[in-house]
Steps between C-alpha positions, in 0.01 A plus 500: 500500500442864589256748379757661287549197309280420224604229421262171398359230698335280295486797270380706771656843649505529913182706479331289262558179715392691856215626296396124405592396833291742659162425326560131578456588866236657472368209303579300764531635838108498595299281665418262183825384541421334840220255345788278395778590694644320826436843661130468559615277751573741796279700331251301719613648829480870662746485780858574477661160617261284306578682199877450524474151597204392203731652239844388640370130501364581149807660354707180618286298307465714205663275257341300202125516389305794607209332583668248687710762761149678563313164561758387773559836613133501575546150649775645719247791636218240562732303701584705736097586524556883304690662769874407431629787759302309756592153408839571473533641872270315690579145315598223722727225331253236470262791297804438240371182406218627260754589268560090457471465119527879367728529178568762232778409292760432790356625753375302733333371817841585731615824304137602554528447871871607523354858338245524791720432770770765350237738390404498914875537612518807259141700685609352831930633514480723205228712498374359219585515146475831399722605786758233404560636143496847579805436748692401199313721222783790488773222419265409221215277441674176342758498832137531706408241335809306612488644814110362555573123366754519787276615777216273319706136519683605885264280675479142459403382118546236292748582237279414186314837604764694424468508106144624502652868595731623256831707616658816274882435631472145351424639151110429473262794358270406798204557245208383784646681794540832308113434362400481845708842586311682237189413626618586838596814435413694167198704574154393449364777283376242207380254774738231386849481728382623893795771591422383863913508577592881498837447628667421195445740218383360177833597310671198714330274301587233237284361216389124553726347239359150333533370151189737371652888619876318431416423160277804385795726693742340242317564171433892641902506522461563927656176543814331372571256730417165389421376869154601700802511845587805703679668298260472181295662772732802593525569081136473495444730822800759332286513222170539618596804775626719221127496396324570820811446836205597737277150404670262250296246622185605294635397185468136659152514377637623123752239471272218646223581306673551146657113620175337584173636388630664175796229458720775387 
């Protein structure tokens, strides 16, 4: 697929398809899209380390009904009294208990508590988060992301935890940990994703891959792979750097909103 080529997706030349592509974005990428989007939730906060930690513990829980993830989400910030950077350093175990009876989906009560506790190991011997993925950035994001569920489950945890973050070298797409990368670190000049992690350059980046950008990527002709796995998400990344390598990431918002608000 390079610019020389014309030939069709979908009846489309390369140009034709960036073109499209490009005015979906724009559709997209501005601040309407956060009135229904888990990403109002760290939306809420102004400091760096409540940021990262609102929309990590949203990402992981960014499966199933939209209205759902952003009503426990919510539930998640009120628990620990809106100041999750705080909560999650200064907690004492028994403050753990008020997570007694939290679900979405399957995660629960101990992954909820096991998250806290790991989220604190990662601030107190890591330097916090962004400083753990940027030590791994140059090898690539996906082995970061291997690299971080490492560091993440080194203390103590119960082994049911261990699902709720996805790893790259075991063949998953890792669709909510690359969400919450975007946000991280694409800039905010539409006032939806924060760019608050300037370490890692948005061309490092890989598009959130779910059933909605997997299947609208397949009828455009960027995706053959049957699978939404890792390696549906290196063709899909291939693809989607030939039409901007400095921030494939934006065409998240295309391919997302083609897949659920215009049910492409």
């Amino acid at each position: 697929m390079d610019k020389s080529h014309h030939e069709s997706f979908s009846g489309l030349s390369f140009i034709e398809l960036k073109q499209f592509l490009d005015e979906k974005v724009l559709q997209y990428n501005n601040t309407k899209f956060i009135e229904s989007d888990p990403i109002q939730i760290p939306h809420l906060f102004s400091r760096k380390e409540d940021i990262e930690i609102a929309a990590f513990l949203t990402a992981t829980i960014a499966w199933g009904n939209r209205k759902s993830i952003i009503k426990n989400a919510n539930r998640l910030m009120a628990l620990m009294d809106h100041a999750p950077f705080e909560f999650v350093m200064a907690h004492q175990t028994q403050d753990l208990n008020i997570f007694e009876g939290f679900v979405h989906r399957t995660f629960n009560a101990t992954d909820a508590m096991q998250f806290i506790k790991s989220l604190n190991h990662i601030y107190t011997k890591h330097n916090g988060m962004e400083a753990l993925f940027s030590r791994y950035a140059n090898e690539g994001l996906q082995y970061a992301i291997h690299k971080f569920k490492m560091h993440f489950f080194e203390i103590e945890h119960n082994k049911r935890t261990q699902k709720h973050i996805s790893d790259p070298l075991k063949n998953s797409a890792a669709k909510r940990i690359n969400m919450f990368l975007r946000w991280m670190v694409r800039p905010n000049n539409t006032g939806v994703d924060f760019g608050i992690w300037n370490s890692i350059k948005t061309s490092q980046l890989s598009c959130p891959l779910d059933v909605h950008s997997g299947n609208v990527a397949r009828k455009l002709g960027l995706l053959n792979r049957r699978q939404n796995d890792a390696k549906a998400l290196e063709e899909l990344d291939h693809n989607l750097r030939k039409m901007d390598h400095k921030d494939p990431t934006k065409y998240d918002f295309a391919l997302f909103g083609l897949g659920v608000f215009e049910d492409f």
